[in-house]
C-alpha positions, 0 to 999 in steps of 0.5 A: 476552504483550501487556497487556490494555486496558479500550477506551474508546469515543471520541466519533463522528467529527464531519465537521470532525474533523482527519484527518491522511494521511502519504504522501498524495502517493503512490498509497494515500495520494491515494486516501485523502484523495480517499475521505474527501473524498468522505465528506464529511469536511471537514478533512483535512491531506494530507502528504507530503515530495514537492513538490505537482506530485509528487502523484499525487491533489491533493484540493481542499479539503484542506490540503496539507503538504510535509514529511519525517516522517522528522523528529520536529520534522515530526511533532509539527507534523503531529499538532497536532489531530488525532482520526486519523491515518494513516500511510501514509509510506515509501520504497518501490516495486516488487520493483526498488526494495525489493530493490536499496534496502535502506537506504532502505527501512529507514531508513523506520522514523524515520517511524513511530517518530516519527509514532506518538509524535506522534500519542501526545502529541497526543492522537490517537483512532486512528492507523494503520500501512500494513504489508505482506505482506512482514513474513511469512516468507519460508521459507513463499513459496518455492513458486509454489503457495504456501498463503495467508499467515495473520496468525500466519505472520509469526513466526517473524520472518524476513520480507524484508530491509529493507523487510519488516523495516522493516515487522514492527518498526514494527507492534510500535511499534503494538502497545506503544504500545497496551498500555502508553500507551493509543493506539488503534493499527491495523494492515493488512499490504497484499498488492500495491496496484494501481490508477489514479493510481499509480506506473507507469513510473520503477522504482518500479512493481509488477507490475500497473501494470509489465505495462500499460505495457509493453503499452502501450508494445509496441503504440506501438513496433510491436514486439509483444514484452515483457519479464517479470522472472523466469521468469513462474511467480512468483505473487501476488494483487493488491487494487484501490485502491478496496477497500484504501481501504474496508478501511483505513476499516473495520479503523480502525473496528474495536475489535476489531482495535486492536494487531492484524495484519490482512490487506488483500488479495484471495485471487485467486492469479495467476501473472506470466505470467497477469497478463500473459495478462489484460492482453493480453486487455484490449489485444487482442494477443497479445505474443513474451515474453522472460524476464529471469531475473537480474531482481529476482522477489522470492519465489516465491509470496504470497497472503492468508488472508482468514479473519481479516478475513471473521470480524471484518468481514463483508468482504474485498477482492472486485474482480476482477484483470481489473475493476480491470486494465481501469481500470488499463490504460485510465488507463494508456494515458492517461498514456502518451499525455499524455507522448507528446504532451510534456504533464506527467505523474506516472509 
């Protein structure tokens, strides 16, 4: 049973308190960085081991790191005076990458053992763990009707392998860290991030960002086909950025949920094939579907209960998939044009 911890409040955050954002070269991690910038905040120290014309957001102002906090040394440097950190490093990808690169996933588990020490030994207020709805129980998404995933469905422990694993362990690292050393730890299990300045084209894309593309792509080619992975049936629901990003900041903010799971995503529940239905609609064309069936599909169905979050925050992640797909079409479809032109692009 976890120890019980009298919480301290801490001092409010003064504008030109040192934030520090892991993986801030990737999609979650830039957009974090932008919409703390944009809160006025005046020191943030973005890191990430790409080099910097990898990034997918490069914020001015912010002092940008490219280390790998797979290494402890890295770690320690990157904590150095910090009042918050956020821990949103791992090598991960769409249902392609995390299925077929285990190993690489798994070993992402070095960065959050070494980070939440760090953070420990220097002195960091609050500090926070990017989970995943791949820490549930796989035996409870065999279904595309799947119910939604509540935060106790992750035990019994049986969550995907490798990076879902990856992911549960890393939260008890949080969670012990809390109850025996005091550290203000918090914890969001994200149910599919999509949105503008992600990860698009390469192999590493989710589904959202994997359809626009492909439309994308099939009106260029003139060749009004598209291809999906799996049989279509397979279900999911899909959070915009911008409310993954205020969702990080409120459950950081919260006592009431240090040490503790919490969903982070919409409870809109979609099929693959209406996923694809709506972007078509966004493109105007309507394209001859061709179903891939010993593709990577992940499990059959995932949604988020969001009545933990409702309960303790007053909120839950509310933009609509067609509202966030037409940003996310349209910035696509930028980048997709860039690239023809033969300008550079992150994909």
């Amino acid at each position: 049973m976890q120890n019980k911890r009298l919480v301290e409040k801490d001092a409010p955050m003064r504008k030109d308190d040192l934030i520090v954002i892991t993986g801030a070269g990737g999609f979650i991690g830039g957009n974090l960085a932008q919409y703390f910038a944009k809160k006025g905040f005046t020191r943030i120290r973005a890191v990430d081991r790409k080099p910097l014309y990898d990034w997918y957001l490069r914020v001015p102002g912010t002092e940008t790191m490219c280390l790998d906090v797979s290494e402890e040394a890295n770690c320690r440097r990157v904590c150095e005076g910090a009042a918050e950190v956020y821990n949103l490093a791992a090598d991960m990808g769409g249902m392609g990458f995390i299925e077929r690169f285990r190993v690489e996933c798994l070993r992402s588990i070095l960065i959050n053992t070494h980070m939440v020490e760090a953070a420990y030994r220097a002195g960091v207020r609050r500090y926070f763990f990017s989970s995943s709805a791949c820490a549930y129980n796989i035996e409870l998404q065999q279904d595309p009707a799947v119910r939604a995933l509540k935060e106790s469905d992750a035990y019994p422990a049986m969550p995907e392998r490798g990076y879902g694993w990856e992911k549960l362990v890393s939260e008890i690292f949080c969670q012990e860290y809390w109850a025996e050393r005091g550290l203000k730890t918090f914890i969001a299990r994200f149910h599919n991030v999509y949105g503008p300045h992600g990860t698009w084209d390469g192999g590493r894309e989710k589904a959202p960002a994997a359809i626009c593309r492909k439309v994308i792509d099939a009106i260029d080619r003139k060749d009004l086909r598209i291809k999906i992975w799996g049989d279509g049936t397979q279900t999911r629901s899909f959070m915009y950025i911008d409310d993954c990003v205020k969702g990080i900041d409120r459950i950081t903010h919260t006592d009431d949920l240090i040490a503790t799971p919490i969903n982070l995503g919409s409870t809109e529940l979609v099929s693959i094939n209406d996923l694809v239905s709506k972007v078509e609609k966004i493109a105007g064309v309507k394209l001859q579907r061709e179903y891939q069936l010993d593709a990577p599909r992940g499990v059959a169905g995932r949604n988020s209960d969001n009545t933990f979050i409702k309960q303790v925050l007053g909120w839950e992640p509310d933009t609509s998939l067609s509202k966030g797909l037409a940003s996310t079409y349209k910035w696509i479809g930028q980048q997709y044009g860039a690239r023809k032109q033969g300008r550079r692009v992150v994909e």
